[in-house]
C-alpha positions as CSV (number, residue, x, y, z in Angstrom):
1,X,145.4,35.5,-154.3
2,X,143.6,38.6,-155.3
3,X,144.6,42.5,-156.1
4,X,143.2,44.7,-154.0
5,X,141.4,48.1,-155.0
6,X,141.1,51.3,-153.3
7,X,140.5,51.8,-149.6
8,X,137.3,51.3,-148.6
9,X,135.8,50.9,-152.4
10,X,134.1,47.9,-150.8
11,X,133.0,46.5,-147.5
12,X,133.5,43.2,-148.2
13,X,137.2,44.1,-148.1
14,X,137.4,45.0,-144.5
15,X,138.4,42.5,-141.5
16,X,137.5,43.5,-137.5
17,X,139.8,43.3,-134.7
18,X,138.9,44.3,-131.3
19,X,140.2,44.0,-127.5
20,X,136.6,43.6,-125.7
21,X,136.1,47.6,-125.5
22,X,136.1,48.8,-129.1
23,X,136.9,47.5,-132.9
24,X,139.1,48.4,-135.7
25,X,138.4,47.3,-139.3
26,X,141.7,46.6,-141.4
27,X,140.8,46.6,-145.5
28,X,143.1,44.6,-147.6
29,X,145.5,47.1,-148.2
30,X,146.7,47.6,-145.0
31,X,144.6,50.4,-144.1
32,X,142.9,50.3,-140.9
33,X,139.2,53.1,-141.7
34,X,137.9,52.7,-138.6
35,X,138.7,52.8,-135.0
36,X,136.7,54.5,-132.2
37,X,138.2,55.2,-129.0
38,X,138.4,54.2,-126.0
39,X,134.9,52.7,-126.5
40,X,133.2,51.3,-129.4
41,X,130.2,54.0,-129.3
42,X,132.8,57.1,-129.2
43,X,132.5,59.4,-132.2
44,X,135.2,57.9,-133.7
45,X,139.4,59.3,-134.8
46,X,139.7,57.2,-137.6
47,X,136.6,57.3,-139.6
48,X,138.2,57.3,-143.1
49,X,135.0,54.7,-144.2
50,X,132.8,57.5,-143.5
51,X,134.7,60.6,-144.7
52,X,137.8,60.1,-147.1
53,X,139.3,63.0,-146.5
54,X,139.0,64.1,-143.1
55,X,138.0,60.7,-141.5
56,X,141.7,59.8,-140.7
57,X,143.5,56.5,-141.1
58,X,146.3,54.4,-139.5
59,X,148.2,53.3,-143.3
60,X,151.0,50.0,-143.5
61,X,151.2,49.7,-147.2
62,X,153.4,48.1,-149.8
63,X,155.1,50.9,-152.1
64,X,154.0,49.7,-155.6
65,X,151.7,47.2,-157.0
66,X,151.0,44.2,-154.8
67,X,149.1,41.0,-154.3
68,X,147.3,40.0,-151.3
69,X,146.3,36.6,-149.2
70,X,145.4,37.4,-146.1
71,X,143.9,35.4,-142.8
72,X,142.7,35.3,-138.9
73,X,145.2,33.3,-136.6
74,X,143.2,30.3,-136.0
75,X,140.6,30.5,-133.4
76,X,141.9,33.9,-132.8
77,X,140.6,37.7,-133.6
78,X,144.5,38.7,-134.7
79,X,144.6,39.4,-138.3
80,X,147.1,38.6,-140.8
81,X,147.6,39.9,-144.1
82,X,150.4,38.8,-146.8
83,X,151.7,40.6,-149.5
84,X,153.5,39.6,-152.4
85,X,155.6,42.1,-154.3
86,X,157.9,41.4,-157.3
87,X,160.6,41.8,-155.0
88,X,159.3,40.0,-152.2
89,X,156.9,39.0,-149.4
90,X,156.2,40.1,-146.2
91,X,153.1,39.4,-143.2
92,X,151.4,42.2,-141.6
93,X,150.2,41.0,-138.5
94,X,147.0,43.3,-136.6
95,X,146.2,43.2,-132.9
96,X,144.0,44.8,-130.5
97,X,146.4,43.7,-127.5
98,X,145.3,42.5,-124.5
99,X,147.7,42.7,-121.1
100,X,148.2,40.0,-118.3
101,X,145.3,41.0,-116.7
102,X,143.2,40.8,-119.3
103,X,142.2,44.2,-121.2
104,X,144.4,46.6,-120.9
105,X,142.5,50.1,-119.8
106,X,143.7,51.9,-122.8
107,X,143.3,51.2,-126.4
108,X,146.5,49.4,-127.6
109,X,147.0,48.9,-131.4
110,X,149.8,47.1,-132.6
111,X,151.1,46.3,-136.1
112,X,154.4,44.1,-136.6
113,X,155.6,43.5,-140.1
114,X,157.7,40.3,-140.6
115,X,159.9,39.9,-143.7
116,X,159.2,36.8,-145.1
117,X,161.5,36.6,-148.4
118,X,163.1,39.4,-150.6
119,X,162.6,42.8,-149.7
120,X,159.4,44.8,-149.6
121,X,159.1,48.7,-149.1
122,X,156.7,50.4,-146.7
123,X,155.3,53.3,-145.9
124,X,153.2,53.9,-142.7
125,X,150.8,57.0,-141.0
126,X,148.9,57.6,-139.0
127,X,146.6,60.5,-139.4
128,X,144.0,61.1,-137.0
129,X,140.4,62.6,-138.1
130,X,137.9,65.4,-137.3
131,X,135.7,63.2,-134.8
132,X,133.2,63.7,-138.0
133,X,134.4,67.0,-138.2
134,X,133.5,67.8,-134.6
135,X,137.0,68.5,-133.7
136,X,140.7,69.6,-134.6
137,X,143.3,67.6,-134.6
138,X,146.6,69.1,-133.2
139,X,150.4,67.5,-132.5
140,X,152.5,68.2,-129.7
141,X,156.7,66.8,-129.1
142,X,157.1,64.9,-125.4
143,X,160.4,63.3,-125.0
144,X,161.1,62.1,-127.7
145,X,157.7,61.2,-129.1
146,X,155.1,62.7,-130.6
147,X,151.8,62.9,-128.8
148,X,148.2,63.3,-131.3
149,X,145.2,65.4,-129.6
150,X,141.7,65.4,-130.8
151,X,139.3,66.8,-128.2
152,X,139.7,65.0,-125.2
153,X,141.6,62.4,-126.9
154,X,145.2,62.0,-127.0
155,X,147.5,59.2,-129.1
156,X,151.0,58.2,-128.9
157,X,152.9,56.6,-132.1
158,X,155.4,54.5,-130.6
159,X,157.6,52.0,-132.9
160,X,160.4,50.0,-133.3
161,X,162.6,49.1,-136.8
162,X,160.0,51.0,-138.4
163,X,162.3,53.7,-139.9
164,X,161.7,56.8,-137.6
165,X,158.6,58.7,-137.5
166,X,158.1,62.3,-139.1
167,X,155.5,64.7,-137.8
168,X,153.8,66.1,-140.7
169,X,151.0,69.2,-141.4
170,X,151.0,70.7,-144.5
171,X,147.4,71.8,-144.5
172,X,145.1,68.3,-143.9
173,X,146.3,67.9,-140.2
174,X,149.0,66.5,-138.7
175,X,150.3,62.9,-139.2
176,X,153.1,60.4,-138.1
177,X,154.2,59.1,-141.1
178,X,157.8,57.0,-141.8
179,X,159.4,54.3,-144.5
180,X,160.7,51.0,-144.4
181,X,161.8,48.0,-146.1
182,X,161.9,44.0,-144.8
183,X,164.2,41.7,-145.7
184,X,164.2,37.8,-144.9
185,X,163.4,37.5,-140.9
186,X,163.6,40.8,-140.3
187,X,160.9,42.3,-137.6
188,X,159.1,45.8,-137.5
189,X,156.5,47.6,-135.0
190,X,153.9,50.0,-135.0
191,X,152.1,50.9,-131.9
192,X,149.2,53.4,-131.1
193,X,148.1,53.9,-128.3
194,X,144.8,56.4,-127.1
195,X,143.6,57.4,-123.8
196,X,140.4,59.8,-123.6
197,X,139.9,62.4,-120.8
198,X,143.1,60.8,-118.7
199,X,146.7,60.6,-118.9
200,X,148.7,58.8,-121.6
201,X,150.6,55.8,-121.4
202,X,153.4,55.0,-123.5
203,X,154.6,51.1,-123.7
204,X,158.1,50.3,-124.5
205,X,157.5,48.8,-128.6
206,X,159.5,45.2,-126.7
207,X,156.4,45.1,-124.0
208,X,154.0,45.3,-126.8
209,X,155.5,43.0,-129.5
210,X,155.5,40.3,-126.7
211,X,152.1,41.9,-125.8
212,X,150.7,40.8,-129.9
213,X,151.6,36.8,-129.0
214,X,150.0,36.8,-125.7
215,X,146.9,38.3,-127.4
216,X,146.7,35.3,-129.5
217,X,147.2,32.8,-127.0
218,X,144.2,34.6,-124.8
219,X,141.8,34.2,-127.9
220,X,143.2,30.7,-128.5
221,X,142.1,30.2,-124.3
222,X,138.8,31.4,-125.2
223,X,138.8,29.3,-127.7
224,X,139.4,26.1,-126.3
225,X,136.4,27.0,-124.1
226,X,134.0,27.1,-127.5
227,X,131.7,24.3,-127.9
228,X,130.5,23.1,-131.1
229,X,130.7,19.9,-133.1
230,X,128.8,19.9,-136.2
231,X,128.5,21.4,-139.0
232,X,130.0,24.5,-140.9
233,X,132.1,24.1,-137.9
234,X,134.7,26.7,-139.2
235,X,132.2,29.2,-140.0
236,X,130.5,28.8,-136.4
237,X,133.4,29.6,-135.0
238,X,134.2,32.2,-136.9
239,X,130.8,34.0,-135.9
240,X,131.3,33.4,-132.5
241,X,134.9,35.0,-132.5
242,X,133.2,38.0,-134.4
243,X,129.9,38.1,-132.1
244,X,133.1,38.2,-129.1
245,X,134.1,41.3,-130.6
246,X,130.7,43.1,-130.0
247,X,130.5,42.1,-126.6
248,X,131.4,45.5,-124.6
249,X,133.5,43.9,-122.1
250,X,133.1,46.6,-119.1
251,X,129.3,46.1,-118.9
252,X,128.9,42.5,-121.0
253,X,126.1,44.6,-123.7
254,X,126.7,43.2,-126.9
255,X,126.4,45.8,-129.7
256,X,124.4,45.3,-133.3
257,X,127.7,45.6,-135.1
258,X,130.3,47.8,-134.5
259,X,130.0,50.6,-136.9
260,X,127.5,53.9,-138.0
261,X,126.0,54.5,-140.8
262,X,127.0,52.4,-143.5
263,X,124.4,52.7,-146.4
264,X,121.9,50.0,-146.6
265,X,121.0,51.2,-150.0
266,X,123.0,53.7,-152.9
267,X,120.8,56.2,-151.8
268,X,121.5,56.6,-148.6
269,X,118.9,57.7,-145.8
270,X,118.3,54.1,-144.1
271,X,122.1,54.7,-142.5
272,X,121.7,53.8,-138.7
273,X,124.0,53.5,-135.6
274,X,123.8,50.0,-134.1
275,X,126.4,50.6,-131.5
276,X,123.5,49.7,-129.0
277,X,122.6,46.8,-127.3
278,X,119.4,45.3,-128.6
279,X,117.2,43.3,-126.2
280,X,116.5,41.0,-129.6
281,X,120.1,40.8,-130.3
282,X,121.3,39.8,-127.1
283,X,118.4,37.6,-127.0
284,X,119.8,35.3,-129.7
285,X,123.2,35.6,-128.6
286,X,122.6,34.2,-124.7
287,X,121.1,31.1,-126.4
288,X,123.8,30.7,-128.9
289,X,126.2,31.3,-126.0
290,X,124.9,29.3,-122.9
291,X,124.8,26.3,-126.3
292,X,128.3,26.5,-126.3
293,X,129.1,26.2,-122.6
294,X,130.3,29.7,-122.6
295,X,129.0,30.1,-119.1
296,X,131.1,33.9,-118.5
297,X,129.8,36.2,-121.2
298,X,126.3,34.8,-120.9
299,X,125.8,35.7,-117.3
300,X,127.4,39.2,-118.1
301,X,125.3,39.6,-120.5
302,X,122.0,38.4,-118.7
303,X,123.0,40.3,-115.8
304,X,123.3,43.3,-117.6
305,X,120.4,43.3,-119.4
306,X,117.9,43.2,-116.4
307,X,119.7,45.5,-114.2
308,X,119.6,47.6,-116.8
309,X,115.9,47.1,-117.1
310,X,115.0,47.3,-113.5
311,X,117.2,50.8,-113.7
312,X,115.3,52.0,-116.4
313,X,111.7,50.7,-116.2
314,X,109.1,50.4,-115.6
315,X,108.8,49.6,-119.2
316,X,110.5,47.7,-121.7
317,X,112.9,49.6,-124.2
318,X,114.1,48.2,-127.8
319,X,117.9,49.1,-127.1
320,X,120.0,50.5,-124.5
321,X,123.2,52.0,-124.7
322,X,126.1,50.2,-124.1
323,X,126.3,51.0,-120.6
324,X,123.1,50.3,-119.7
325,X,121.4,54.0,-120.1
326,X,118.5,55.0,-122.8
327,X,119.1,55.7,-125.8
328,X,119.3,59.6,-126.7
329,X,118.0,61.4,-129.5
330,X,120.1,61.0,-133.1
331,X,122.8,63.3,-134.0
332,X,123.9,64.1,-137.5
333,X,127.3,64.7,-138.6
334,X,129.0,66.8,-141.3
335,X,130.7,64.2,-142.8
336,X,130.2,62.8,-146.6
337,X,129.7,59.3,-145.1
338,X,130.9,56.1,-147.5
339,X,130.9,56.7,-151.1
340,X,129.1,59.7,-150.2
341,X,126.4,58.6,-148.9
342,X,125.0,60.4,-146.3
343,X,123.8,61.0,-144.2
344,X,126.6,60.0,-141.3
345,X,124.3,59.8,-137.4
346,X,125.3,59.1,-134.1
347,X,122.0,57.6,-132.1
348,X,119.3,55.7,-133.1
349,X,116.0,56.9,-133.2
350,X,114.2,53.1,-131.9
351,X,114.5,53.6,-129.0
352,X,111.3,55.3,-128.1
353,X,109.5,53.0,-130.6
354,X,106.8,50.1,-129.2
355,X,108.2,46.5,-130.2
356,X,105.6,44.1,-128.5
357,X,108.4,41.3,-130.0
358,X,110.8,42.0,-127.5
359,X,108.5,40.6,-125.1
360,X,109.5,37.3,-126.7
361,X,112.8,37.8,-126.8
362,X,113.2,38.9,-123.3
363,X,111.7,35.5,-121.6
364,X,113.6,33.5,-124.1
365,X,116.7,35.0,-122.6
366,X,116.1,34.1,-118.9
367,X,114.6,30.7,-120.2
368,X,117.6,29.9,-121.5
369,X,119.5,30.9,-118.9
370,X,116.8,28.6,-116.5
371,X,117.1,25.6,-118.8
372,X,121.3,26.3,-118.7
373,X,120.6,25.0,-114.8
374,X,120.8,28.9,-113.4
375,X,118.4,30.8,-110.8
376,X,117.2,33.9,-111.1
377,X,117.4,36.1,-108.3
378,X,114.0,37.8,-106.2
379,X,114.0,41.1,-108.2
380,X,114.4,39.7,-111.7
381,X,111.6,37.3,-111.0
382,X,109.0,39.6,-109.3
383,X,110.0,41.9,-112.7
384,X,109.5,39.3,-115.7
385,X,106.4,38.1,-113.7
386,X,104.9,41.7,-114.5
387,X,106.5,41.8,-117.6
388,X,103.8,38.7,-118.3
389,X,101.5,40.5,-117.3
390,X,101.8,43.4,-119.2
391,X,102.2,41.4,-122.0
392,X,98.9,40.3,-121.6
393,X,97.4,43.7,-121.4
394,X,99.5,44.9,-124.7
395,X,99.5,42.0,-127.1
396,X,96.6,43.6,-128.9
397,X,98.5,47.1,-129.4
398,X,99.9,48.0,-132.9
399,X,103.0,48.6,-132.8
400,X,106.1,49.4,-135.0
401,X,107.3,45.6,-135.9
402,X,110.5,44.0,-135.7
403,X,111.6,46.2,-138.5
404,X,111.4,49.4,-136.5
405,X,108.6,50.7,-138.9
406,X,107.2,53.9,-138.7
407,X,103.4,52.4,-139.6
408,X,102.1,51.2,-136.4
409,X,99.8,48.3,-137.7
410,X,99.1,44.4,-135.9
411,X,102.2,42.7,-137.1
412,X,102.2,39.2,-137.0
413,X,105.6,38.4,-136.2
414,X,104.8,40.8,-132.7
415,X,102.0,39.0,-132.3
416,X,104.0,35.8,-132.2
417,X,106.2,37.2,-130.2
418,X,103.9,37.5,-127.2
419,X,102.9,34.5,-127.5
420,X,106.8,33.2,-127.0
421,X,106.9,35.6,-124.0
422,X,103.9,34.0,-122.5
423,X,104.7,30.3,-123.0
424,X,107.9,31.0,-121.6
425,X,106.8,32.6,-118.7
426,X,104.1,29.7,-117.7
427,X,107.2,27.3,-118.3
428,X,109.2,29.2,-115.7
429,X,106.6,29.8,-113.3
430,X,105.7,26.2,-113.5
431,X,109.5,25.3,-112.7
432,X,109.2,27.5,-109.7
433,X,111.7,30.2,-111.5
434,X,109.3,33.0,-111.5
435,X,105.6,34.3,-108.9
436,X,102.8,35.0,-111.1
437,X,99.4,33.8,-112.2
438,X,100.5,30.9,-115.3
439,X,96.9,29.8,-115.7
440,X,96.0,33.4,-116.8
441,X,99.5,33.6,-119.2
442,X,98.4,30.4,-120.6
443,X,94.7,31.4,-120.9
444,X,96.2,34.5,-122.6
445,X,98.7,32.7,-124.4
446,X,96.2,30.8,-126.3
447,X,94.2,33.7,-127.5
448,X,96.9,34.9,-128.9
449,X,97.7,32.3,-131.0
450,X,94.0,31.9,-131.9
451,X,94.2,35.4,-133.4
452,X,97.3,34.5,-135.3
453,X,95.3,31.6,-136.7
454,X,92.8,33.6,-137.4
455,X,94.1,37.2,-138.7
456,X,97.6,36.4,-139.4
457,X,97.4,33.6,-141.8
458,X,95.7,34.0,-145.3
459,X,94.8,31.2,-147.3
460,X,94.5,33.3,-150.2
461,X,98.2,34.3,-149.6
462,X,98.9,30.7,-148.6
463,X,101.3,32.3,-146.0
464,X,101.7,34.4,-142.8
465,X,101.0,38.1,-144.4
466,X,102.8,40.5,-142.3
467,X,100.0,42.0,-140.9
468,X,95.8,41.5,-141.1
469,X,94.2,43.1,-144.2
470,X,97.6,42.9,-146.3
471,X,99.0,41.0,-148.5
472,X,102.4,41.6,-147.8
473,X,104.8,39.2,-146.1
474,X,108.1,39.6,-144.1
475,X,110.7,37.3,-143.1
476,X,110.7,37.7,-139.3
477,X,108.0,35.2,-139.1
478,X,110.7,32.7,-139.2
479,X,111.9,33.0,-136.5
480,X,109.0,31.6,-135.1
481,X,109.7,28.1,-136.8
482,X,112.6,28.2,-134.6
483,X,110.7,29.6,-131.4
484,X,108.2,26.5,-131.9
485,X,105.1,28.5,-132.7
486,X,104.4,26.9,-136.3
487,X,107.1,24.0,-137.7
488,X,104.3,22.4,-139.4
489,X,102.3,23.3,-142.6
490,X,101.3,27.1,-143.0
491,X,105.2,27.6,-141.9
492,X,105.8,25.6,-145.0
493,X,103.5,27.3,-147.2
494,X,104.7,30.9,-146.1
495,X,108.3,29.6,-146.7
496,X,107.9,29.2,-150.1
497,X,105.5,32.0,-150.5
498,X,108.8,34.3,-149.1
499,X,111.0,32.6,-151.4
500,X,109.2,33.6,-154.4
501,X,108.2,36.8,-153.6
502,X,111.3,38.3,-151.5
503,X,114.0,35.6,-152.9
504,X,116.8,36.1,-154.6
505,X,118.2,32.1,-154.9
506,X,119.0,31.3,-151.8
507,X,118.9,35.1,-150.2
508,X,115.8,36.8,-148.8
509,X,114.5,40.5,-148.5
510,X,113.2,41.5,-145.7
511,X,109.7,42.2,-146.3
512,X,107.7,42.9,-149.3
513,X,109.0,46.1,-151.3
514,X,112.6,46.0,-149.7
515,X,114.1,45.0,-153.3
516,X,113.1,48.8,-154.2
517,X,114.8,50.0,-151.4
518,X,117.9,48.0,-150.3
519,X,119.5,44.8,-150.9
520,X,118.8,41.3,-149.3
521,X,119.2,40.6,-145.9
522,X,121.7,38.2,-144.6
523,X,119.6,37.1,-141.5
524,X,116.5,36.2,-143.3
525,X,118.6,34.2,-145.2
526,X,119.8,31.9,-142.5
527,X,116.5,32.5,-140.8
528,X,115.3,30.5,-143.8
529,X,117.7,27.5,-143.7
530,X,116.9,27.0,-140.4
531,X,113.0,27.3,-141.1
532,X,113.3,24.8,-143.7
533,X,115.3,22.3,-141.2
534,X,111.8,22.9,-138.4
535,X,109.3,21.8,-141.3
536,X,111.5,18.8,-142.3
537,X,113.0,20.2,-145.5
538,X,116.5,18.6,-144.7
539,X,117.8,18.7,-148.3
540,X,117.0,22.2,-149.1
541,X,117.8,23.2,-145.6
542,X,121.4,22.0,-146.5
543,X,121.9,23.4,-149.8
544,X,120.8,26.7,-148.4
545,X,123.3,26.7,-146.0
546,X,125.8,25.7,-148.0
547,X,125.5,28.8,-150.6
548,X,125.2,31.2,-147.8
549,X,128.1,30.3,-146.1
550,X,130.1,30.7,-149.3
551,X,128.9,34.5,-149.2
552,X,131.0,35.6,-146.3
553,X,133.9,37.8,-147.4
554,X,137.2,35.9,-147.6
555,X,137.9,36.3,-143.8
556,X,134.3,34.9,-142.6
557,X,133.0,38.5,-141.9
558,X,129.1,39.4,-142.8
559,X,127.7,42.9,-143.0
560,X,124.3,43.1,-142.6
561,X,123.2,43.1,-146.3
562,X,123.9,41.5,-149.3
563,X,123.7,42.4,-152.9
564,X,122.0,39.9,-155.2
565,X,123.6,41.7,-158.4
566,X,127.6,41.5,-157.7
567,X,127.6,39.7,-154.0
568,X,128.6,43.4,-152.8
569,X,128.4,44.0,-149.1
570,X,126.1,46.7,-147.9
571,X,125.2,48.3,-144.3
572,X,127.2,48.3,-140.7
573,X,129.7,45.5,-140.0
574,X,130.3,43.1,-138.4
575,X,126.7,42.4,-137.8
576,X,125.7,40.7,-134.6
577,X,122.3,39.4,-136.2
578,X,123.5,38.2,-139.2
579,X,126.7,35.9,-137.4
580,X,124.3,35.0,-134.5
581,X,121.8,33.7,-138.1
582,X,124.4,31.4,-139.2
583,X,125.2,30.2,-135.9
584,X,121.5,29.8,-135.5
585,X,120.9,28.0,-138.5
586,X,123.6,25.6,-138.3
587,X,122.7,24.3,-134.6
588,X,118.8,24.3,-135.6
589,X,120.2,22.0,-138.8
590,X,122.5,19.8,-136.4
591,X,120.2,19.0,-134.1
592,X,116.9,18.2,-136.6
593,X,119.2,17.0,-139.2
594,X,119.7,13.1,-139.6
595,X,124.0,12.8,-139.3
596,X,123.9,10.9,-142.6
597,X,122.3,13.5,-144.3
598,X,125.0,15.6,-143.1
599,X,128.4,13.7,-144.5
600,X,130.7,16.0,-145.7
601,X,129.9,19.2,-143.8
């Protein structure tokens, strides 16, 4: 049992709820800073993380000083949050509802206080934002409730017990704000509910409340349809319930994380929008997902991903949007962005960049999905069959790295990359998945790794450098323990050479220099524990999975960076690479792992 501090003062303070289309993030006060709608990539309505004063907000909050213990339902995405007054205690509970059908086709935001002993005061609002100041907010009175605008956006505020609702402007844009108090049993509702661009439905506050426990029995469903024994079993699951909350439910794209611009540094610049779906990302996730016999989201997402190819070809981009179109050019806001640090973007400017890596991590998706006992269909094998091919013809390209780097040099971890793509694609065309030529992919293949060998590795380094000529080394070489490419010496050697040079205990920077820049990056952490489980270092493999999973915040949420200083989180959340890490690491560690050198986790 903690005290909380200000709104938004710290990302670690901030929980994610979602319904399969967007996601809110709820800090410990009760505050909910961030909620796009009706999709996750929408320029957001409440964007108070981003811009304190105009971002907007949707407030339940003790009146007074308060304590706070707070929790997910199990094996649900429905938050719960406690406080404890001097006068009593009550349970906020925090859904993105779903209907009978599944999700509903409006965004649907319910909050039900339950009195648990005493009495504790409230006050509520909801105040909607500027759209990052791209838009002004305005009320209107319909029957009886009051009905928010912003652009093409419209919101209802719909209660029950909840002590009335007051429509307030007096000069920072209108709000629904009210007052209440619990007492022992007693039961209170908030609802809001946003269309965009079409009419406005408003649910009867009984419909909903019965709408929050049906919500939790549907995660608990998907829940029971989650397979993993092992390991860190609570935190896997955890990350898979958050990775479930990136997956964009009308097309099955699974975003990077489900926020813009959050500072990777204090100051500022490297703030990015990762509400895109990364061909890496997804990548990782498919295997993760077809490992837990979650058969539905990983042939929505495979689907996806190569229609969306095919429609967008004939090459290969970095990141799509969430429906399946390029990426456009990046947009930036007025807004003051978190802690004022700017600046605050919609876009991402990747997506025109050359990543010879995502080669790799497009075969390793359908090989996954071959191995899981599926078929591919005509079209997608006539495509990756090319796709091998071009691969052959690019491999020696510079290109801008798994970092998104504006020098184009020979990275090493691309390089490696290619050579995944092409040992995958003579596996599948050997199994008869894919046409093609495998004798030239493995001829191919093997040069590739021979100029690795030869141009990738320095002994006077005594690791992979990051690319020839340098001595400079990065973590996404890991990987590649993992992808089978090295698991035996120099992967050794350049795991310790990482470790001093970009380590901080058991987290990692990204690549040489980054501790001048930002702070240390969650994924190359785990990428590390599961590296040292491929080379046979069992013991330390443990022990560094055992301090990172400690590092989550107090609800199993990762951001994408750590701070080695103060434990601080830094950049968007929740991340998509740095949950599908841990899950990563722990089934790497289960499955090379002896079972008696795992007692106790």
């Amino acid at each position: 049992m903690a005290a909380v501090a200000h709104p938004s003062s710290d990302l670690s303070s901030y929980a994610a709820i979602g319904d399969g289309r967007t996601v809110a993030l709820v800090d410990r006060r009760g505050s909910i800073d961030w909620l796009p709608v009706p999709n996750l990539d929408s320029v957001p309505v409440f964007a108070r993380i981003l811009d304190a004063e105009n971002g907007g907000c949707l407030e339940i909050t003790p009146v007074g000083e308060f304590e706070v213990r707070r929790r997910y339902v199990a094996r649900t995405n429905v938050l719960q949050t406690t406080f404890i007054t001097a006068t009593g205690t009550a349970r906020l509970t925090d859904a993105m509802v779903t209907g009978v059908a599944g999700r509903l086709p409006w965004a649907e935001l319910a909050r039900r206080v339950e009195g648990i002993d005493g009495e504790v005061a409230f006050t509520w609002r909801v105040q909607p934002g500027t759209r990052l100041n791209t838009a002004a907010p305005w009320a209107e009175q319909y029957d009886g409730a009051t009905i928010l605008r912003v652009g093409e956006t419209s919101l209802a505020v719909v209660g029950q017990n909840h002590g009335g609702a007051r429509t307030v402007d007096d000069g920072a844009g209108p709000r629904v704000e009210g007052s209440f108090s619990t007492s022992k049993d007693s039961r209170h509702l908030l609802v809001v509910v946003a269309t965009d661009g079409e009419p406005l439905h408003l649910p009867h506050p009984e419909n909903v409340d019965r709408s929050i426990d049906r919500t939790i029995e549907g995660w608990r469903a998907w829940s029971r349809e989650f397979g993993y024994e092992g390991p860190w079993q609570a935190t896997v699951q955890r990350s898979a319930l958050a990775l479930k909350l990136l997956v964009y439910s009308p097309t099955g794209a699974i975003a990077a994380a489900a926020t813009t611009s959050l500072p990777e540094n204090p100051r500022g610049g490297k703030n990015w929008d990762y509400r895109f779906a990364w061909v890496r990302d997804l990548a990782y996730t498919s295997h993760a997902l077809v490992r837990f016999g979650l058969r539905e989201e990983t042939h929505a997402a495979i689907s996806w991903l190569l229609r969306t190819i095919r429609d967008n070809g004939p090459d290969l981009h970095v990141l799509y949007t969430l429906r399946g179109a390029l990426a456009q050019n990046v947009t930036e806001h007025e807004a003051p962005g978190w802690r004022g640090i700017g600046p605050v973007v919609t876009g991402n400017p990747a997506h025109g960049q050359l990543q010879l890596g995502v080669y790799g991590d497009l075969f390793a998706i359908c090989r996954t999905y071959v191995d899981a006992g599926n078929v591919l269909d005509v079209a997608t094998g006539r495509m990756l069959a090319a796709m091998a091919d071009r691969t052959c013809d690019e491999w020696r390209k510079p290109d801008s790295g798994m970092w998104e780097l504006p020098e184009i040099r020979h990275y090493t971890s691309s390089k490696m990359g290619c050579w995944q793509a092409l040992r995958d694609a003579v596996v599948l065309a050997e199994a008869g998945a894919i046409p093609g030529s495998a004798e030239r992919w493995a001829s191919e293949r093997d040069r590739i790794a021979a100029w690795i060998a030869e141009h990738g590795w320095s002994e006077e380094v005594g690791a992979y450098v990051m690319h020839p000529g340098s001595a400079d080394v990065d973590t996404s070489v890991l990987l590649h323990a993992e992808s089978g490419f090295d698991r035996g010496e120099r992967m050794s050697r350049t795991i310790d050479v990482l470790t001093e040079r970009l380590g901080a205990g058991h987290l990692l920077y990204r690549y040489t220099g980054m501790d001048q820049e930002e702070h240390t990056f969650v994924a190359s952490a785990f990428w590390r524990a599961g590296a040292l489980a491929c080379v046979g270092r069992h013991e330390e493999a443990v022990a560094a999975m055992d301090d990172l999973v400690a590092r989550a915040n107090d609800v199993g949420v990762y951001a994408e960076m750590i701070s080695e200083h103060d434990g601080a989180s830094w950049g968007n959340l929740p991340q998509a690479l740095s949950h599908l890490a841990v899950i990563g690491a722990a089934l790497t560690i289960r499955d090379l792992v002896p079972a008696e050198e795992l007692d106790g986790h």
